[in-house]
C-alpha positions in Angstrom: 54.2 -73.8 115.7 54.3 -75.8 119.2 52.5 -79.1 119.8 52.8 -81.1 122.6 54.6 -84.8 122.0 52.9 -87.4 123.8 53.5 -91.6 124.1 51.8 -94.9 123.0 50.7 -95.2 126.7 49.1 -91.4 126.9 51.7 -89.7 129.0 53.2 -87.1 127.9 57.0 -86.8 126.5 57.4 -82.7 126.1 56.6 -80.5 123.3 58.0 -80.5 119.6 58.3 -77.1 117.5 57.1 -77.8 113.7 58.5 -75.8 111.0 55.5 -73.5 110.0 56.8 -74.0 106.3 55.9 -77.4 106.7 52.8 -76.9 108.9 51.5 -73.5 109.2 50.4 -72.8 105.5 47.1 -72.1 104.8 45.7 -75.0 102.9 44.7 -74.6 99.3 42.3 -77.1 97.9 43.1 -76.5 94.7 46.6 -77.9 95.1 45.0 -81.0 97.3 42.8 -81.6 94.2 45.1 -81.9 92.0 47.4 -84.4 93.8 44.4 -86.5 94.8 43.7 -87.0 91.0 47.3 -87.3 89.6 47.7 -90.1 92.5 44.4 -91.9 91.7 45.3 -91.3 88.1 48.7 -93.0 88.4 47.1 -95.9 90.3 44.4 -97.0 88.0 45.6 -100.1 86.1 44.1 -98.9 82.5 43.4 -103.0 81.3 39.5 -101.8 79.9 39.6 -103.1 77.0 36.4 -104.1 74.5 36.6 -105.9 70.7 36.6 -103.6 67.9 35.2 -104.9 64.1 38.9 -105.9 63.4 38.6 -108.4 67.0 35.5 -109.7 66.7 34.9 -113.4 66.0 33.0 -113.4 63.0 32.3 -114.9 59.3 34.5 -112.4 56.7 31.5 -113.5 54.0 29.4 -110.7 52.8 25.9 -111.1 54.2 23.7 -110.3 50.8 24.5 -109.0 47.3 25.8 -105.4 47.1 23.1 -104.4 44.5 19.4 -104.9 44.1 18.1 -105.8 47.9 16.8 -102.1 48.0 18.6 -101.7 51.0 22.2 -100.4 52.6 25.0 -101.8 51.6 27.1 -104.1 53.5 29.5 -105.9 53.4 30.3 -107.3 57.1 28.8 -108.5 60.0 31.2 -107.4 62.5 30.1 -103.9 61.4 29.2 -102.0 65.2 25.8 -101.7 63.7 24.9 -105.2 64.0 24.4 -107.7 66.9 27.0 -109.1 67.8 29.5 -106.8 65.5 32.7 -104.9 67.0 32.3 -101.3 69.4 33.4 -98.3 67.3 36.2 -96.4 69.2 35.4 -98.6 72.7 38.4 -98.4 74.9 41.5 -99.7 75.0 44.9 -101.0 77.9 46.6 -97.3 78.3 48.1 -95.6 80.9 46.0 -93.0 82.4 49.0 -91.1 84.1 49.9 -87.7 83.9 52.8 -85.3 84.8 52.9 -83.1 88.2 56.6 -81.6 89.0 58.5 -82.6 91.7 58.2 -79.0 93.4 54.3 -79.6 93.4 54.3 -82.5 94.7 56.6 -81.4 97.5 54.4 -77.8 97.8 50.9 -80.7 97.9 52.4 -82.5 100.7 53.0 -79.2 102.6 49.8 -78.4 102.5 48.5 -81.7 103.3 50.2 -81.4 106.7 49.3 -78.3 107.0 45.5 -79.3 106.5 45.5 -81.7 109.4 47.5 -79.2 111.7 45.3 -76.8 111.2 42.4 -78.7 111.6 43.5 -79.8 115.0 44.2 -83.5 113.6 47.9 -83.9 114.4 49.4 -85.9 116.7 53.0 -86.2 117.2 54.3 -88.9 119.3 57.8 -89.7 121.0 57.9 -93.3 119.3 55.7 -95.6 117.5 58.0 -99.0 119.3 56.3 -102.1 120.7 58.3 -104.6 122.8 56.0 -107.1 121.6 53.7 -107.8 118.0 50.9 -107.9 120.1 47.5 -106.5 118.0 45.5 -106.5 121.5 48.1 -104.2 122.9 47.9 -101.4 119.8 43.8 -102.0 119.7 43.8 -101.4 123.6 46.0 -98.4 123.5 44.1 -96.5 120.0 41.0 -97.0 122.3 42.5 -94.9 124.9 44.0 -92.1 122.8 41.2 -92.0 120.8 42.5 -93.1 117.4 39.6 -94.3 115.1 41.1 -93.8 111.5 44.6 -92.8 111.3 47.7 -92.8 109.4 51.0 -93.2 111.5 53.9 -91.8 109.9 57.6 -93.0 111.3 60.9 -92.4 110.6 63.2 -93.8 107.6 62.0 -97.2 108.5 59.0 -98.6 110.5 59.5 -100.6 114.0 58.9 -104.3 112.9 56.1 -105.1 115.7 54.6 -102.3 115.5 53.6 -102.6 112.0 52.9 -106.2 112.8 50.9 -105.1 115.6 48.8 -102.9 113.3 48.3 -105.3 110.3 45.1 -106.7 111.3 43.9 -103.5 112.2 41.4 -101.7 110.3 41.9 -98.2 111.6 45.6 -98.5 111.9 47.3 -97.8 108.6 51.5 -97.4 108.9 54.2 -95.7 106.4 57.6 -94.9 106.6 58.5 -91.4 105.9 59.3 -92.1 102.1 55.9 -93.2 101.6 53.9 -90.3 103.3 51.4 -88.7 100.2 48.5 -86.5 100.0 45.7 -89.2 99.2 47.0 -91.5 102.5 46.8 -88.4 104.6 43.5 -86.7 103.6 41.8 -90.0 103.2 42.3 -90.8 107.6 40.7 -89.0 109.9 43.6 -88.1 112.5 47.3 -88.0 111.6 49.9 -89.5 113.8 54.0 -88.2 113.4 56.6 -89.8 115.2 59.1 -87.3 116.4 62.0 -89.1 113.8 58.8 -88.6 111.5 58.9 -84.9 111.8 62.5 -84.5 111.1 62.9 -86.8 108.3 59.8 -85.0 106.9 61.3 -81.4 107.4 64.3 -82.9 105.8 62.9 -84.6 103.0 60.3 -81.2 102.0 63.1 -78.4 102.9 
């Protein structure tokens, strides 16, 4: 697969082949489900927590005689039945994590890419470098290229004034290689690649 590589300034800087192993699957959406969910999954922080009878703060005296009221018999007010008493089976801090293997993970991602490729949402650039940390500069030049909401993925590390640049940018979200996942891209609109993007990417999924 052949897409045309193009600067931060608009001009063009040749093409770029992608490895259609990488790009040129045919996306499933049942594989995008189910990494969307195991990352949401591993990213809630589980604290819900309510009082059962054993937390509640409550007199331990039993409210009437057991025998002879004509009615049930109790023996606590921090039953769940009363005001005021404990939640039966309420929830509790876990962990709401859950397994995927490294090989789907890796096979999600694919298809990810492959999602926005085919969907004419890629965009691979020569460099994502700034000579300056200059937000104005980056705002000015997304307006030009069209960039609403995208994700810009560089190399092993990100240039440090560009991802200044881009901070106080809502539209403009930026991750190293490492950090590219399936939420991240599906959630923007347009993805960006850098060219060291693309190979670290083919090296890290091959």
């Amino acid at each position: 697969m052949k897409l045309d590589v193009i600067k931060l300034d608009g001009g063009t800087a040749g093409s770029i082949e992608l490895d259609d192993a990488l790009f040129g699957l045919e996306p499933r959406a049942d594989i995008l489900h189910r990494l969307v969910r195991w990352q949401r999954a591993k990213a809630q922080a589980g604290t819900h927590s309510v009082l059962g009878k054993s937390d509640v703060s409550y007199s331990t005296k039993k409210i009437y005689r057991q025998k002879g009221t004509g009615g049930a018999r109790h023996g606590s007010k921090k039953a769940p039945i009363f005001r005021h008493g404990g939640v039966y089976k309420g929830p509790t801090p876990r962990s709401h994590a859950h397994d995927l293997t490294k090989k789907f993970r890796a096979l999600g991602l694919r298809h990810a890419l492959s999602a926005k490729a085919k969907s004419g949402s890629l965009v691979v650039i020569e460099a994502a470098d700034m000579a300056e940390a200059k937000t104005a500069l980056l705002a000015k030049a997304a307006k030009e290229l069209g960039w609403k909401k995208v994700l810009v993925i560089d190399g092993a590390s990100v240039n440090e004034n560009f991802a200044l640049a881009a901070r106080n940018l809502d539209g403009i979200d930026v991750l190293p290689t490492m950090g590219a996942n399936v939420y991240d891209i599906l959630k923007r609109d347009t993805l960006v690649i850098t060219k060291a993007g693309v190979e670290a990417l083919e090296a890290r999924l091959k």
